[in-house]
N, CA and C of each residue as an Amber inpcrd file, in Angstrom:
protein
   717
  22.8540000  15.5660000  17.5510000  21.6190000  15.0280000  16.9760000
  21.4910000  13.5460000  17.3230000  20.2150000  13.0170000  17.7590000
  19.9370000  11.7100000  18.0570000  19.7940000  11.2530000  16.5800000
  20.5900000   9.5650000  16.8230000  20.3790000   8.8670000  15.5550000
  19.6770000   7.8110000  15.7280000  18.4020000   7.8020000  15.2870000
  17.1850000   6.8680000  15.6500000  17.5680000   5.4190000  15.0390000
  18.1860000   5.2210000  14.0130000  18.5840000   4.7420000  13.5770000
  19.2750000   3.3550000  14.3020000  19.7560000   3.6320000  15.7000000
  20.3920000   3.2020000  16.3180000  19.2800000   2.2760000  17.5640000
  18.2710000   2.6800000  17.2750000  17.2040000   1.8510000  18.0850000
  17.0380000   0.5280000  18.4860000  17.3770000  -0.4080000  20.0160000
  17.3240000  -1.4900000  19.8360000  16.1540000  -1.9070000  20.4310000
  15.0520000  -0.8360000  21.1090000  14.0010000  -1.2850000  21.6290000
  13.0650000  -0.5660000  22.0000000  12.4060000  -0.5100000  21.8910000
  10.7350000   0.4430000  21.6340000   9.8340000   0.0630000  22.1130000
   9.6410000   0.8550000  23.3160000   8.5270000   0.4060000  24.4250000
   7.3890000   2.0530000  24.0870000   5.9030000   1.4770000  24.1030000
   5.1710000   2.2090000  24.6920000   4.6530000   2.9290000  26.0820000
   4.8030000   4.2340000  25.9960000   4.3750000   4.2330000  27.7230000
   3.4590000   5.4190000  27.7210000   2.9560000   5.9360000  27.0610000
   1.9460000   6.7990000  27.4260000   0.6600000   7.1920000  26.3290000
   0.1200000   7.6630000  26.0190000  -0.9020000   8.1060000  24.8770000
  -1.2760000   9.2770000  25.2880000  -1.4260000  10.0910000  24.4920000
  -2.5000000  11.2710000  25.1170000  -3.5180000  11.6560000  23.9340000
  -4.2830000  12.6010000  23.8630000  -5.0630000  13.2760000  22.8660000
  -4.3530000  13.4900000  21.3010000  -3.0370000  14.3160000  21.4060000
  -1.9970000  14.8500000  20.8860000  -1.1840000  13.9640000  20.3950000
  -0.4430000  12.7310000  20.9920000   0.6270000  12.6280000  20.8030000
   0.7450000  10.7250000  21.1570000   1.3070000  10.1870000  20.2550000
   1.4650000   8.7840000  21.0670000   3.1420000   8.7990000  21.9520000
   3.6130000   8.0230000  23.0330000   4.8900000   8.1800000  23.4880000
   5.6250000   6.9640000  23.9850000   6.7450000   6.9210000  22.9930000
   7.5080000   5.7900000  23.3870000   8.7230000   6.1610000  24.1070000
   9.5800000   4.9530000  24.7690000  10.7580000   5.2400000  25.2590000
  11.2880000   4.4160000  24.4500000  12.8450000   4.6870000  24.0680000
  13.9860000   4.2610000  22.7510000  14.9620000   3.5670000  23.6740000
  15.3660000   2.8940000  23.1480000  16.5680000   2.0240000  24.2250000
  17.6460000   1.9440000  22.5970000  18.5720000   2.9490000  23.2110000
  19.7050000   3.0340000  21.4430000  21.0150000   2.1520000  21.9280000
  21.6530000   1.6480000  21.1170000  22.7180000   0.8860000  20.7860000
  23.7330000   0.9930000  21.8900000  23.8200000   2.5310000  22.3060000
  25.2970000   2.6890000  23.1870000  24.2370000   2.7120000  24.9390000
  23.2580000   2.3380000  24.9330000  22.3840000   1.3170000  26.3410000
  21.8720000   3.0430000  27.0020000  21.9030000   3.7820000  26.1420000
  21.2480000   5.5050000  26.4670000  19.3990000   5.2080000  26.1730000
  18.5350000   6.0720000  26.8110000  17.8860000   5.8350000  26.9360000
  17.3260000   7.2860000  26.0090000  16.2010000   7.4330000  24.7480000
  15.3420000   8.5210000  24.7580000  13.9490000   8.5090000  24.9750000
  13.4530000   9.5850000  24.9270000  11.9760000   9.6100000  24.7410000
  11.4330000   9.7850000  23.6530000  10.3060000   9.3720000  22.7250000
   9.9640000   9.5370000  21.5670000   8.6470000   9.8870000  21.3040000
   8.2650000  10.9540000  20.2710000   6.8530000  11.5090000  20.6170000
   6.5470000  11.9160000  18.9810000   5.7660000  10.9940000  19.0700000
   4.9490000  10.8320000  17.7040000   3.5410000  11.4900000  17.5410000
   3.2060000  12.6640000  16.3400000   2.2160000  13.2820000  16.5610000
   0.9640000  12.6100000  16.1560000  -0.3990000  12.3250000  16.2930000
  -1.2920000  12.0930000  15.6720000  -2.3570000  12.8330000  15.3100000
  -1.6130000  14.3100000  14.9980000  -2.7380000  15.2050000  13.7330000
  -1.3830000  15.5550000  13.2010000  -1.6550000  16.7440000  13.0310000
  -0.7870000  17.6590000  11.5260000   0.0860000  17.8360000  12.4950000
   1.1430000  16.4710000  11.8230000   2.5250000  16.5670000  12.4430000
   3.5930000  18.0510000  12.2300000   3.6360000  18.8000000  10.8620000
   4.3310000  19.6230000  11.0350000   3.9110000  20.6120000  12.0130000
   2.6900000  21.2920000  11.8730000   2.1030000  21.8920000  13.2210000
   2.5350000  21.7030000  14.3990000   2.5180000  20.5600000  14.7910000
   2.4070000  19.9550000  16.0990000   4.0250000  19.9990000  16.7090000
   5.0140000  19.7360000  15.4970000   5.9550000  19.5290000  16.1950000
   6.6320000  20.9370000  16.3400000   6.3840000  22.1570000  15.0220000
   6.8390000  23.2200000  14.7800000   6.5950000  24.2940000  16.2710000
   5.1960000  23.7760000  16.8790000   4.8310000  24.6980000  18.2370000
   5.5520000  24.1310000  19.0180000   5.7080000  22.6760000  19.0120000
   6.5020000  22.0690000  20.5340000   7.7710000  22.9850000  20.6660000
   8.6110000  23.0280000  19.5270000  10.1080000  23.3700000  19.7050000
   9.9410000  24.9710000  19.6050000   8.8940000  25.7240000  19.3620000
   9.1930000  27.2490000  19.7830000   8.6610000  27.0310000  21.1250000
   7.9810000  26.7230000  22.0680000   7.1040000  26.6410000  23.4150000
   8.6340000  25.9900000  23.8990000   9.0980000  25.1290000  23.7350000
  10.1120000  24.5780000  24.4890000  11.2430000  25.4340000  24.3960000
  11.8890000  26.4010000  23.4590000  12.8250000  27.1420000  23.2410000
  12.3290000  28.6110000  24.6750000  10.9120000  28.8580000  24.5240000
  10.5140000  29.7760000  25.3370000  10.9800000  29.5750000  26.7430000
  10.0690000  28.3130000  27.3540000  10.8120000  27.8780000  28.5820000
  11.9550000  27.7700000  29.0480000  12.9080000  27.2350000  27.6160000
  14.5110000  26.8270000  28.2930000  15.4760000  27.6990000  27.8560000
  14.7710000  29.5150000  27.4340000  15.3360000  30.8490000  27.3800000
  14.8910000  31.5880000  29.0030000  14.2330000  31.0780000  29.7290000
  13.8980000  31.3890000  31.2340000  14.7090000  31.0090000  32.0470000
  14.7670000  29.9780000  31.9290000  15.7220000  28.9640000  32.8340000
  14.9650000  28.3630000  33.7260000  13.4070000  27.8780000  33.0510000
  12.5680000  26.7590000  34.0840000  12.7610000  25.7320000  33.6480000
  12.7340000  24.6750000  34.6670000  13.3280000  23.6590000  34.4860000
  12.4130000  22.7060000  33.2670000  13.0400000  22.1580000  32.1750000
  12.8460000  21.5220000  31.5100000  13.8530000  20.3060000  31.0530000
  12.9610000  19.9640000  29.8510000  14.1940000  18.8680000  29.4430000
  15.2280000  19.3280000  29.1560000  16.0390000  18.5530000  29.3460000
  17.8220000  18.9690000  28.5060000  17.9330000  19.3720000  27.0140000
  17.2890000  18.4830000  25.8720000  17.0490000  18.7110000  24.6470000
  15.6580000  18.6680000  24.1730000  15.1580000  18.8260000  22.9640000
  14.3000000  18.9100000  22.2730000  14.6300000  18.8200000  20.7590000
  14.3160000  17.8880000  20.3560000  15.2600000  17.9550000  18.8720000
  13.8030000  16.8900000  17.9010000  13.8080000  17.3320000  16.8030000
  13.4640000  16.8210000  15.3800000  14.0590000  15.6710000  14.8300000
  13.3760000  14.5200000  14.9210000  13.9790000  13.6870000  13.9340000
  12.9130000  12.9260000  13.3860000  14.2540000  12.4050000  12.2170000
  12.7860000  11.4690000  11.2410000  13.3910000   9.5200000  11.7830000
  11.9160000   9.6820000  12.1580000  12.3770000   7.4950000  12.5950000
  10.8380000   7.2170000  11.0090000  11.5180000   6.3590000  10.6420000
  10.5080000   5.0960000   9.8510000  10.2540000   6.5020000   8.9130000
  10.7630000   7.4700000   8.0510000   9.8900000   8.2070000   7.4290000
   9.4110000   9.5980000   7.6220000   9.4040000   9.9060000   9.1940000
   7.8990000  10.1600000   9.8340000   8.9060000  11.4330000  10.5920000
   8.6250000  12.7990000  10.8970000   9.5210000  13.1670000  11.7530000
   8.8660000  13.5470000  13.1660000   9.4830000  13.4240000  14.2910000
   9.0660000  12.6710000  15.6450000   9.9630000  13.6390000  16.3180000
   9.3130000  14.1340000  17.5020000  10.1920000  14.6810000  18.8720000
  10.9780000  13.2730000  19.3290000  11.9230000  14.3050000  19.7260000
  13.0120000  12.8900000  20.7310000  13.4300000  14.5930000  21.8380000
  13.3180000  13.7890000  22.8780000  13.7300000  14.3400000  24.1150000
  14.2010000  13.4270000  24.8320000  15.3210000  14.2300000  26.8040000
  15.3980000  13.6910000  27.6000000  14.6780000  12.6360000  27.9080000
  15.2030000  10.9370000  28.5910000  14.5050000  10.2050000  29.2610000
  14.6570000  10.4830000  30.5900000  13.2780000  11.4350000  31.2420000
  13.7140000  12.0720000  32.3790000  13.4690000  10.6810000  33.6050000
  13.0810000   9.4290000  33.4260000  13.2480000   8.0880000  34.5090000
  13.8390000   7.3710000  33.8070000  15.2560000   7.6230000  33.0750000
  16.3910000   6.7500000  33.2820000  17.1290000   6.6990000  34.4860000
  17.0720000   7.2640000  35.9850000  17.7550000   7.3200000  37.0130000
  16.6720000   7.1170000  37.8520000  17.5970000   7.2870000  38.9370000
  16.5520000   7.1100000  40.4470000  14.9410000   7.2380000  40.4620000
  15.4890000   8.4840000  39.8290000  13.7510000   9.5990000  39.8200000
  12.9770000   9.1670000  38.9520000  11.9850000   9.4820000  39.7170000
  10.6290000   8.9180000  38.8580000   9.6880000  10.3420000  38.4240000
   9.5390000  10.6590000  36.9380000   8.6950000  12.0790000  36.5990000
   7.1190000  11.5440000  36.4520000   6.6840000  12.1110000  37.0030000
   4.6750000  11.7400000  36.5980000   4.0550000  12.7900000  36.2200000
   3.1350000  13.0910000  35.4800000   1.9230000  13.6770000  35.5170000
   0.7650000  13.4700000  35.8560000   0.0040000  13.9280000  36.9190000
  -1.2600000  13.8910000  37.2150000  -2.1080000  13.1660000  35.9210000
  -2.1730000  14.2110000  35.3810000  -2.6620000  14.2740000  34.1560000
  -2.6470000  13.0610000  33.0170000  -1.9840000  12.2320000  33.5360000
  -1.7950000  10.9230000  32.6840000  -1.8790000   9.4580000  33.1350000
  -2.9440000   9.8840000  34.6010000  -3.0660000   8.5370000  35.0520000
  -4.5810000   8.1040000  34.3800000  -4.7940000   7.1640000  34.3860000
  -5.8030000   6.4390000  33.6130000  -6.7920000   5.8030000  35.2750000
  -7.7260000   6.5370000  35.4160000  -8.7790000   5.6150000  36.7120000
  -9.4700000   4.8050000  36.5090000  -9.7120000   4.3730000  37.2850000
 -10.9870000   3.0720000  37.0750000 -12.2600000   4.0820000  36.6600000
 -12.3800000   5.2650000  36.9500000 -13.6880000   5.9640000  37.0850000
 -13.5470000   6.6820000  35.5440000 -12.1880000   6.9260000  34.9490000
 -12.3510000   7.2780000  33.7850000 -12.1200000   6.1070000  32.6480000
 -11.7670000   4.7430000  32.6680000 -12.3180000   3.5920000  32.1090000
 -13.8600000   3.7830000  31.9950000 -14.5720000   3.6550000  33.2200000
 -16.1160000   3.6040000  33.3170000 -16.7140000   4.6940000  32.3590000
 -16.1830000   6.4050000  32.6850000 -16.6330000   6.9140000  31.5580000
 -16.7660000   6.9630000  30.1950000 -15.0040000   6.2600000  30.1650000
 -14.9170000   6.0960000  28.7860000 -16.1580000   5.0920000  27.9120000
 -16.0040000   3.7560000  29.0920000 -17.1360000   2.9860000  28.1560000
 -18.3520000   3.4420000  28.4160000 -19.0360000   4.7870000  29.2410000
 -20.0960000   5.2650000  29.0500000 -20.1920000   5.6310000  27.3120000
 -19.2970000   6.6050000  27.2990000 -18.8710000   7.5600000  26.3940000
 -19.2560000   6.5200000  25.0010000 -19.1910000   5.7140000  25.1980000
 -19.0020000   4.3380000  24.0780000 -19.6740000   3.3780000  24.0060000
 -21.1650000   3.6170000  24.0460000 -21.8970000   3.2000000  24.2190000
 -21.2620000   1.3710000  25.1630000 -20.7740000   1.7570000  26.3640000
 -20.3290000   0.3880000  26.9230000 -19.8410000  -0.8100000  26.1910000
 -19.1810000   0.3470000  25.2150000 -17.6710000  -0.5240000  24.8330000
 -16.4280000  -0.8130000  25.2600000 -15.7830000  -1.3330000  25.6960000
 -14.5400000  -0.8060000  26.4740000 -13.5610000  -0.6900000  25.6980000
 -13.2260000   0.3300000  24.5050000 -12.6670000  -0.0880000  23.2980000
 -11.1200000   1.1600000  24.1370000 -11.1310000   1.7220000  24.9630000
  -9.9930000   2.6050000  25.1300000  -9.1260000   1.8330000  26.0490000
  -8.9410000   0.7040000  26.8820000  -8.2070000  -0.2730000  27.0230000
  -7.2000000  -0.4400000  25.9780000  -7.9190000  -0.7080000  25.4210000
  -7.3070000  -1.4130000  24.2470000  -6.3870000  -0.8160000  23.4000000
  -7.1230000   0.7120000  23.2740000  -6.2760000   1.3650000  21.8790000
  -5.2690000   2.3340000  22.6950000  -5.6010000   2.4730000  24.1670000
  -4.4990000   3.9380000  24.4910000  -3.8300000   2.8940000  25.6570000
  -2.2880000   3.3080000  25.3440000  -1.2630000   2.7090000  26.3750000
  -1.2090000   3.4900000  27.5270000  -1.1570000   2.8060000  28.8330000
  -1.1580000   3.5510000  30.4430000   0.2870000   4.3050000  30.2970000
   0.0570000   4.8720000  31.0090000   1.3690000   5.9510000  31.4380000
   2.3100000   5.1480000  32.7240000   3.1980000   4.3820000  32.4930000
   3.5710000   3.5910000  33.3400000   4.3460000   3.7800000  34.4890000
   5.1280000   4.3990000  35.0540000   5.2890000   5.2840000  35.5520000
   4.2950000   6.0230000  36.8120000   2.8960000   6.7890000  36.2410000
   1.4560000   7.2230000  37.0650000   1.0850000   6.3220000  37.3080000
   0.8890000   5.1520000  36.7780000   0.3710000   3.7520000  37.4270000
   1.0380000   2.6780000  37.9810000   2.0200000   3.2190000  38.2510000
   3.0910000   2.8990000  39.2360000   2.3260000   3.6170000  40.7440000
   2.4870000   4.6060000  40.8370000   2.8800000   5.4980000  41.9870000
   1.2040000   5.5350000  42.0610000   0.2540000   5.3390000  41.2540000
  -0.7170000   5.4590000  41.5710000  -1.2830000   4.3170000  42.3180000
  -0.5040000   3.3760000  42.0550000  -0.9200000   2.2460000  43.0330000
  -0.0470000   2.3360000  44.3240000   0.7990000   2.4730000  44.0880000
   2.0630000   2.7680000  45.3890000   2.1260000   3.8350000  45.8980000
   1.2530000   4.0800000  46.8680000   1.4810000   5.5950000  47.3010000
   2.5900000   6.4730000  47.7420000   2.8590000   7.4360000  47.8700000
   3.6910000   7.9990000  48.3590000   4.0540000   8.4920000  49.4780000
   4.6810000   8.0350000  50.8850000   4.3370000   7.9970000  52.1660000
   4.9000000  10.0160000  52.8340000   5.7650000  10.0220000  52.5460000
   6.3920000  11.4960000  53.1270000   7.1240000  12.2050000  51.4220000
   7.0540000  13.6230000  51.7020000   7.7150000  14.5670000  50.7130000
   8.4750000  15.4610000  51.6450000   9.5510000  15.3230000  52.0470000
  10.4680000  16.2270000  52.4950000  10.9710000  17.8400000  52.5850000
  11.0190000  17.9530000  51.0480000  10.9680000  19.4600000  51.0340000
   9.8310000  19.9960000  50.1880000   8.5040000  19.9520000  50.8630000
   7.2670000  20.8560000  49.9490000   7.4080000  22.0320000  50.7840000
   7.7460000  22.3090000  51.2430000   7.6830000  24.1780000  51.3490000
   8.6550000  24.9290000  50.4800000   9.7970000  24.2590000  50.3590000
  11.0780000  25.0360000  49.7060000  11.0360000  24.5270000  48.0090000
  10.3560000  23.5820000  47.4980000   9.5920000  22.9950000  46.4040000
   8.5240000  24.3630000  45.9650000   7.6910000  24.6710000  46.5610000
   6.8010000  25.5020000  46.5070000   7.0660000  26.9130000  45.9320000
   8.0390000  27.3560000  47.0300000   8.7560000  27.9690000  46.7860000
   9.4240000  28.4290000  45.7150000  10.2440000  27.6430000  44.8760000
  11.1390000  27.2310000  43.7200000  10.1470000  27.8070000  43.1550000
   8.7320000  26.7720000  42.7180000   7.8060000  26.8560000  41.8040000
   7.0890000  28.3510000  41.4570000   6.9480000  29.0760000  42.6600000
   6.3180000  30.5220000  42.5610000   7.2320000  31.2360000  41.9810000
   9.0790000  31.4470000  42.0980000   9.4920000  32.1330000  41.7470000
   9.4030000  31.4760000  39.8740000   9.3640000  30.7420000  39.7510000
   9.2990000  30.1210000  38.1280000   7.7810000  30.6530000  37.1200000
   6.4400000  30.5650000  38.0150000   5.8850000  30.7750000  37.7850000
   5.5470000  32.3090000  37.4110000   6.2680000  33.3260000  38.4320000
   6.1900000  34.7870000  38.3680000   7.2040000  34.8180000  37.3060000
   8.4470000  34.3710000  37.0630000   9.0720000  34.8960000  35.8540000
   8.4680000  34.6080000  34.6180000   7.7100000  33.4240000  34.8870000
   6.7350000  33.1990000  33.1570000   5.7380000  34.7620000  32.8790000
   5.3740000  34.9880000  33.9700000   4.0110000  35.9600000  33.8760000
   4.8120000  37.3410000  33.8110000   6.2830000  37.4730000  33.9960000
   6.9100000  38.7520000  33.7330000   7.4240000  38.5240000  31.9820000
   7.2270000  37.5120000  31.7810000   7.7080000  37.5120000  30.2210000
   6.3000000  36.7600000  29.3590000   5.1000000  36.6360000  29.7500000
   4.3070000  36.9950000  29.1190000   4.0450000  35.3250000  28.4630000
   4.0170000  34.7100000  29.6360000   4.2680000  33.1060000  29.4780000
   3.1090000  32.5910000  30.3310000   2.1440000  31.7750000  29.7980000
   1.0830000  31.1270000  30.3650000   1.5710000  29.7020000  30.3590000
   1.3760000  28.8860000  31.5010000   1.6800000  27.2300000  31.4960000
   0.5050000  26.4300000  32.3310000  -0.0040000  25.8690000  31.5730000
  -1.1650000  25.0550000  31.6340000  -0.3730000  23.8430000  32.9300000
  -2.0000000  23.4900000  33.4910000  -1.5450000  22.2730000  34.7250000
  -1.0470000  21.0830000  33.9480000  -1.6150000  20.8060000  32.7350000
  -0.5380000  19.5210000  32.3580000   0.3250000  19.6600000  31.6140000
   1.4070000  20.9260000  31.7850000   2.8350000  20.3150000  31.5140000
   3.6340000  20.0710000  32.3690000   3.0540000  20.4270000  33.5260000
   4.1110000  20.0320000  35.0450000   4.1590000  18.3250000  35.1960000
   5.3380000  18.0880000  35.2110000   5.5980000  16.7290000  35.8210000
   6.6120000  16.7460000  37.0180000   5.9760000  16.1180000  38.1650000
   6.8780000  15.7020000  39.3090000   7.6530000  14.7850000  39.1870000
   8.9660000  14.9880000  40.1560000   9.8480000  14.1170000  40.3220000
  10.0560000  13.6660000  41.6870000   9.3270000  12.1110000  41.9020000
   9.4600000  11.5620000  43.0590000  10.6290000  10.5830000  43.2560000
  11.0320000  10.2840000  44.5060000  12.0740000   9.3250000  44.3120000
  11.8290000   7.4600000  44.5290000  11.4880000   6.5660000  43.4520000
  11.1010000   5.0980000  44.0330000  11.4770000   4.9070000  44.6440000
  10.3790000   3.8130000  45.4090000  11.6240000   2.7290000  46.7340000
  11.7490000   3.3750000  48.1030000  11.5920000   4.6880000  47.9300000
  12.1810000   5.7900000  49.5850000  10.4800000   5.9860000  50.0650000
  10.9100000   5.7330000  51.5190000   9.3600000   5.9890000  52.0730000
   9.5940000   7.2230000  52.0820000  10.2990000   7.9440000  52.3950000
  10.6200000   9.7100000  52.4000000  11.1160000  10.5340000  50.9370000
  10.5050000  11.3350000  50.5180000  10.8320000  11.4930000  49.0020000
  10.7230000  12.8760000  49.1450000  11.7790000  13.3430000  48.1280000
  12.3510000  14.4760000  47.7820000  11.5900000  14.9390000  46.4200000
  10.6450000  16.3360000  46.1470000   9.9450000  16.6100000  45.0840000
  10.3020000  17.2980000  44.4990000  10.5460000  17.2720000  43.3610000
  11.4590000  18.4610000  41.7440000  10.0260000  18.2910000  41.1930000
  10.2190000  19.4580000  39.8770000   9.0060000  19.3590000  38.6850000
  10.5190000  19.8300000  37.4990000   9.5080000  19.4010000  36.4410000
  10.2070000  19.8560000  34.8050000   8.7480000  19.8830000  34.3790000
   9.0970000  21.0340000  33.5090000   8.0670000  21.9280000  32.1060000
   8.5970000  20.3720000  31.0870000   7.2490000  19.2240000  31.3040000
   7.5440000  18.4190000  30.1790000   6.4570000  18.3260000  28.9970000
   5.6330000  19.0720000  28.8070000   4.3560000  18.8330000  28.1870000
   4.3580000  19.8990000  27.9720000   4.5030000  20.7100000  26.4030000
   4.8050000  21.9220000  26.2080000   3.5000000  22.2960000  24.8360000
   2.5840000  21.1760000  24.7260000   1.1930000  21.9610000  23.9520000
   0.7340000  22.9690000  24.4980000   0.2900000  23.0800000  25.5710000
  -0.2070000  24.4410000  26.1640000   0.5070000  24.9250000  27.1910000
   1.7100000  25.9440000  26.2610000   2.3630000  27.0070000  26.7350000
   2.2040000  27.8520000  25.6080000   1.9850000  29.1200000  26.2500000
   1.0030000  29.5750000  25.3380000   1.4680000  31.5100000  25.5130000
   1.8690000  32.2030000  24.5600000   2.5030000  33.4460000  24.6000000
   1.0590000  34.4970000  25.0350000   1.0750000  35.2790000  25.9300000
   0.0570000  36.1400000  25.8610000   0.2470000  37.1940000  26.4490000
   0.1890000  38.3150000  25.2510000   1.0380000  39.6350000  25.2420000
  -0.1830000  40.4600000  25.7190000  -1.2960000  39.8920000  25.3350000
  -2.9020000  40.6900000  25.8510000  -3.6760000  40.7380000  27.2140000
  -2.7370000  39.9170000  28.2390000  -3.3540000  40.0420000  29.3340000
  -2.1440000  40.4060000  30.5020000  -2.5350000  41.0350000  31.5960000
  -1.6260000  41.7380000  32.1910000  -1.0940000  40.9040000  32.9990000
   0.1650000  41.8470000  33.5550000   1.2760000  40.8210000  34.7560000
   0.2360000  39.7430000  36.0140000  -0.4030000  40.7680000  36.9970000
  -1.2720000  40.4370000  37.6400000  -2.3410000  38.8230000  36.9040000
  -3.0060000  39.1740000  36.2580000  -4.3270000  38.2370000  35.5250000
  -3.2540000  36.9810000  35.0080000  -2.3210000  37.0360000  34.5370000
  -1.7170000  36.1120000  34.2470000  -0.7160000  35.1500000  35.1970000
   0.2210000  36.0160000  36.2840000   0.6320000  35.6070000  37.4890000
  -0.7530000  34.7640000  38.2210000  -1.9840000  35.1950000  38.5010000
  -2.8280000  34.5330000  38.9670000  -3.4270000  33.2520000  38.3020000
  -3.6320000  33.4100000  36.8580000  -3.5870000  32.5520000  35.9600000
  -2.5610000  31.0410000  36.1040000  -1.6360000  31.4150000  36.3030000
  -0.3690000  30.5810000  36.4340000  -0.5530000  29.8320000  37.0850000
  -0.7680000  30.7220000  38.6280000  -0.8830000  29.8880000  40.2090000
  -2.0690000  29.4760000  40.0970000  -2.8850000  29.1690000  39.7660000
  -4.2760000  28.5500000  39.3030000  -4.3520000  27.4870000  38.6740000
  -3.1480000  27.2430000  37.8840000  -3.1780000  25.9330000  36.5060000
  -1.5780000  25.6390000  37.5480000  -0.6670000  25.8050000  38.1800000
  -0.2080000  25.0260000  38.8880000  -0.7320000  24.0970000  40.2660000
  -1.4940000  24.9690000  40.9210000  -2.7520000  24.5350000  41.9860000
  -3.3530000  23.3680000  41.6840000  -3.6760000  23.4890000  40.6900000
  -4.7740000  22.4500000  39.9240000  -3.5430000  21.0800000  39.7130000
  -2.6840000  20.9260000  39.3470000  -1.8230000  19.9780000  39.0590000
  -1.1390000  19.2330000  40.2980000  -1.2460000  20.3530000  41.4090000
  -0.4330000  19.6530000  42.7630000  -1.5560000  19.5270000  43.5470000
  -2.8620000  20.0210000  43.2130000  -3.8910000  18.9900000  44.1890000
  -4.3920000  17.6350000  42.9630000  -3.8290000  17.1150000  41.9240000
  -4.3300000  16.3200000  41.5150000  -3.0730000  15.3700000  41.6090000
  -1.7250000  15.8810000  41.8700000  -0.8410000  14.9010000  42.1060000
  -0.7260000  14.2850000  43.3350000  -1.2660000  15.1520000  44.2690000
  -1.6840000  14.8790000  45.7020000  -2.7460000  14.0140000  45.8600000
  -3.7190000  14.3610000  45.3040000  -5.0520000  13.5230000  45.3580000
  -4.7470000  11.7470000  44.7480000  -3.7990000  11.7450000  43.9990000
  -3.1420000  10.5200000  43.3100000  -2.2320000   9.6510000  43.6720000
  -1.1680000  10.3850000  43.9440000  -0.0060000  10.0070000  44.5070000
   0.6360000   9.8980000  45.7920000  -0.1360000  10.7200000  46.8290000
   0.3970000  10.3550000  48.3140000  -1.1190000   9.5650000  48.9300000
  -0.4730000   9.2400000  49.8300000  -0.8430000   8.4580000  50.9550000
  -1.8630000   9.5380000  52.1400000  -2.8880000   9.5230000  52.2170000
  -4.0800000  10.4210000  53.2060000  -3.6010000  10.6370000  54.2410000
  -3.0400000  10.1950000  54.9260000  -2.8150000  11.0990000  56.0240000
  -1.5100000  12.0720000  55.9040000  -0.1660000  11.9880000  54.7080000
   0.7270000  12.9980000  54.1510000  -0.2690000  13.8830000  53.1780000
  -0.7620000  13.2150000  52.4450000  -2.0860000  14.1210000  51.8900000
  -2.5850000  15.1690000  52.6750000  -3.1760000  14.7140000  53.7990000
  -3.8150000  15.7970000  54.2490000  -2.8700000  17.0630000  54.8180000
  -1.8290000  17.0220000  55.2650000  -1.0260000  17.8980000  55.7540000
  -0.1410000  18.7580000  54.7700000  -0.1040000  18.1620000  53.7660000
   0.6300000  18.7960000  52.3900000  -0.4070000  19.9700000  51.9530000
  -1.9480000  19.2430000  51.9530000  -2.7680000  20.2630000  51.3900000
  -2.8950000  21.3750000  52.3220000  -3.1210000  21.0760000  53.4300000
  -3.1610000  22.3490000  54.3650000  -2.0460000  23.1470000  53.9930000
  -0.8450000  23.1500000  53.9640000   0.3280000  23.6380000  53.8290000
   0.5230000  24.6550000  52.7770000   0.0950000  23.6480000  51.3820000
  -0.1000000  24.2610000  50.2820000  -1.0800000  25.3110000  50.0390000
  -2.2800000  25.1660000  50.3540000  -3.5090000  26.2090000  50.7320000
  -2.8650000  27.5090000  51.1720000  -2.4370000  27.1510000  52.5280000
  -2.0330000  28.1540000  53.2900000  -0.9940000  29.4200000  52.4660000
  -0.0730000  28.3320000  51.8450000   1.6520000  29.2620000  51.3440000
   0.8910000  29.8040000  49.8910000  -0.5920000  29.2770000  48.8430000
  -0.3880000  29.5710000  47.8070000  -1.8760000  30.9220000  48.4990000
  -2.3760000  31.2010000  49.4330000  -3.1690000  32.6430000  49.8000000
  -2.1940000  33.2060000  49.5670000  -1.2190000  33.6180000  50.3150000
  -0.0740000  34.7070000  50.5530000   0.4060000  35.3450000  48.9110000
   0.2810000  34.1750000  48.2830000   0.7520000  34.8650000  46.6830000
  -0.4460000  35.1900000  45.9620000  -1.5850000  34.8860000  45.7750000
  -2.4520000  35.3390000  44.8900000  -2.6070000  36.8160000  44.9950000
  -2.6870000  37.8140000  44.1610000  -2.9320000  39.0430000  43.9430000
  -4.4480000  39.1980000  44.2830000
């Protein structure tokens, strides 16, 4: 069990709809992640840890732990800090654009009040400014991912495009790509729709996540050859 208790430093690094997210810097210089709900915390946290128990009874790659604790009162996910090392994890899904600033202060009557109140995902706005020049193994990456994806849809497991997070490597013009199941709100049990509709389902909400990490994170002319690639290898699997 993590002892929060032990906290010597508390950085913000992400916001979402769901959830605010800090990283913990504890006493013995270990690093966690911390995930604070902002609706009906028992809800919120009670689905994370059955959705996360689902995944890491498969054996797709996820975090190492998932555990309950109470910091200040309050009880809070603490998980793996999956960029305490080399690797860097992103989500598409959590970069902040200039074009969705603009909407936002549409949205607001041209206020720019979401600056202000939601923290960047630091990390996506890293790599979103720094592109990513070469990915080494996306065919055998791909690969990995289909067989992960077909065992969800043989056990009756739906996974939405934003819980995938990539793992790129900083600093290397040539980078090596992993994913982890880190965003586990929408994983979602569904005993009512068949192997087929749901296998397709899958590869549909993974599609969607690796042309938006692509569209973000590499560099246009590796861009363009990744997507061809990907196109090509994800026909052969659709039913």
């Amino acid at each position: 069990m993590i002892d929060l208790n032990n906290i010597v430093a508390k950085e913000g690094i992400g916001e979402g709809g769901n959830w605010k997210v800090y990283r913990c810097l504890l006493q013995d210089c270990s690093s966690v992640i911390v995930k604070e709900s902002k609706g009906f915390v028992d809800m919120a946290i009670k689905g994370s840890i059955k959705k996360y128990q689902l995944i890491k009874a498969l054996d797709i790659p996820t975090t190492s732990f998932l555990e309950v604790v109470s910091l200040d009162g309050k009880s809070v996910l603490v998980t793996e800090d999956l960029n305490s090392n080399n690797l860097c994890f992103v989500s598409p899904n959590s970069v902040k654009t200039e074009t969705d600033e603009l909407l936002a202060c549409l949205r607001d009557n041209f206020i720019p009040c979401l600056s202000s109140e939601r923290i960047d995902s630091k990390a996506e706005q890293y790599f979103y400014k720094n592109k990513i020049k070469e990915i080494s193994n996306f065919p055998s990456f791909l690969q990995r991912v289909k067989e992960d994806i077909n065992k969800a849809a043989c056990h009756n497991i739906s996974i939405a495009f934003d819980s995938y997070f990539f793992s790129i490597e900083k600093g290397k013009s040539c980078s090596v790509i992993d994913y982890r199941i880190a965003d586990w709100d929408n994983i979602e049990e569904c005993e009512d729709i068949d192997f087929k509709e749901l296998l397709n389902a899958n590869i549909g909400e993974f599609q969607e996540a690796v042309f938006k990490f692509l569209e973000l994170f590499v560099q246009e002319g590796e861009k363009r050859e990744l997507y061809q690639s990907f196109t090509s290898d994800l026909t052969s699997v659709i039913l």
